[in-house]
C-alpha positions in Angstrom: 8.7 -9.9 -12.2 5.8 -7.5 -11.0 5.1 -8.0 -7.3 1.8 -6.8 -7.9 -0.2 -7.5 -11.6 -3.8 -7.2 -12.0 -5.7 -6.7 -15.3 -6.8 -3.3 -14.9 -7.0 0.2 -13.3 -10.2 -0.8 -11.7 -8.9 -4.0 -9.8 -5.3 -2.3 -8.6 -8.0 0.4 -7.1 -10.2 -2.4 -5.9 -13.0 -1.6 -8.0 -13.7 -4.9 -10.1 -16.3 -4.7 -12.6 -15.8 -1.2 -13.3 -16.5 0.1 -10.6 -20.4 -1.0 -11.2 -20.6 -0.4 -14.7 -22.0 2.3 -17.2 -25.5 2.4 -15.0 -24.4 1.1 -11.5 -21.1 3.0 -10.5 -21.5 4.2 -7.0 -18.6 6.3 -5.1 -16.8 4.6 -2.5 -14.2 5.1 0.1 -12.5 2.7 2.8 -9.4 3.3 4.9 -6.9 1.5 2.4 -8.3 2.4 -1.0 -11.5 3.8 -2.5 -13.1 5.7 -5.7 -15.0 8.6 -3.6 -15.9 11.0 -6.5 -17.2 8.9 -9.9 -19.1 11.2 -12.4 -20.5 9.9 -15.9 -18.8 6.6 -15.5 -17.5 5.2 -18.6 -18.8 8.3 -20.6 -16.8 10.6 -22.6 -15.4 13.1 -20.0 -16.1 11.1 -17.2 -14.2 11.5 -13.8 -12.9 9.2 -11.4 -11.2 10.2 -8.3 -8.9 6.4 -6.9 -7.0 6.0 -4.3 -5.0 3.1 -2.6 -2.5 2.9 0.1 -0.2 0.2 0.5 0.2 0.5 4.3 -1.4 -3.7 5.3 0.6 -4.6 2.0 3.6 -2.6 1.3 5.2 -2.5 -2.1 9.1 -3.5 -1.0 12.2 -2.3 -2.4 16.2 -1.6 -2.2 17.3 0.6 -5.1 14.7 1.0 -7.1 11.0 1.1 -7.6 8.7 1.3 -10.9 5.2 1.5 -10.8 3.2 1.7 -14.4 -0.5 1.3 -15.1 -2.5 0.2 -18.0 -4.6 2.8 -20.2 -6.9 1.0 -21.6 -6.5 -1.7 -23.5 -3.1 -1.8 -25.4 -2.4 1.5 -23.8 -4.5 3.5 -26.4 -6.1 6.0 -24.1 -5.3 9.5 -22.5 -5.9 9.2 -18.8 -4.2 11.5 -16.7 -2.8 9.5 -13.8 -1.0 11.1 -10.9 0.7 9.7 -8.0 2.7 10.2 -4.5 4.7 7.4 -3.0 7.2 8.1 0.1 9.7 5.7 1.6 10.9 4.9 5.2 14.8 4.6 6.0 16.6 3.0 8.7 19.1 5.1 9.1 19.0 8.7 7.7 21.8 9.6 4.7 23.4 13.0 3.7 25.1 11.7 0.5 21.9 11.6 -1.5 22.0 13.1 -5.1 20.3 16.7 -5.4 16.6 16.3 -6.9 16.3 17.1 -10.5 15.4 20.6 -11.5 11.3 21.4 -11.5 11.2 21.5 -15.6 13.4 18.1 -16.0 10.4 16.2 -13.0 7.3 17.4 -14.6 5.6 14.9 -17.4 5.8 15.5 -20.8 3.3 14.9 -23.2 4.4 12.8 -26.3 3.3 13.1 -29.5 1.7 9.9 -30.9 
């Protein structure tokens, strides 16, 4: 099960309501998460810059780690999400597999 599930993009950046809406959206940043550049909320070609960190509520894991997000509702839009994550060890390790190639970690697009 999810450790964390909310019910949009705007509440897992801690911007409920959209963010203030159509009319009202007003940038924001905070230490832990924020939306400092918002331009023609919920308009076609509109931009929102997000971010969240989970340093005062990390996001635990052993072997493996998943993170999805919601476009829209039933996943029927186009948003271009990006992300970084990075992970602490106790103990550093030599006998980790070699990264990917560049081509085989970039996203593809998939043709609906």
């Amino acid at each position: 099960m999810p450790v964390i599930n909310g019910t949009g993009s705007e509440d897992f950046f801690c911007g409920s309501w959209d963010f203030g809406g159509r009319e009202h959206a007003v940038p924001f940043s905070h230490h832990q998460y924020g939306a400092p550049l918002i331009e023609s909320a919920e308009r076609t070609g509109g931009r929102y810059c997000c971010y969240r960190f989970h340093g005062d509520n990390p996001v635990t894991f052993t072997r493996y780690l998943k993170h999805t997000m919601e476009h829209g509702h039933a996943n029927d839009r186009a948003d271009n999400f990006y992300s970084c994550a990075f992970w602490y060890q106790e103990q550093p390790m030599t006998n980790l597999p070699p990264l990917p190639a560049v081509k085989d970690r970039l996203p593809t697009v998939k043709a609906g």
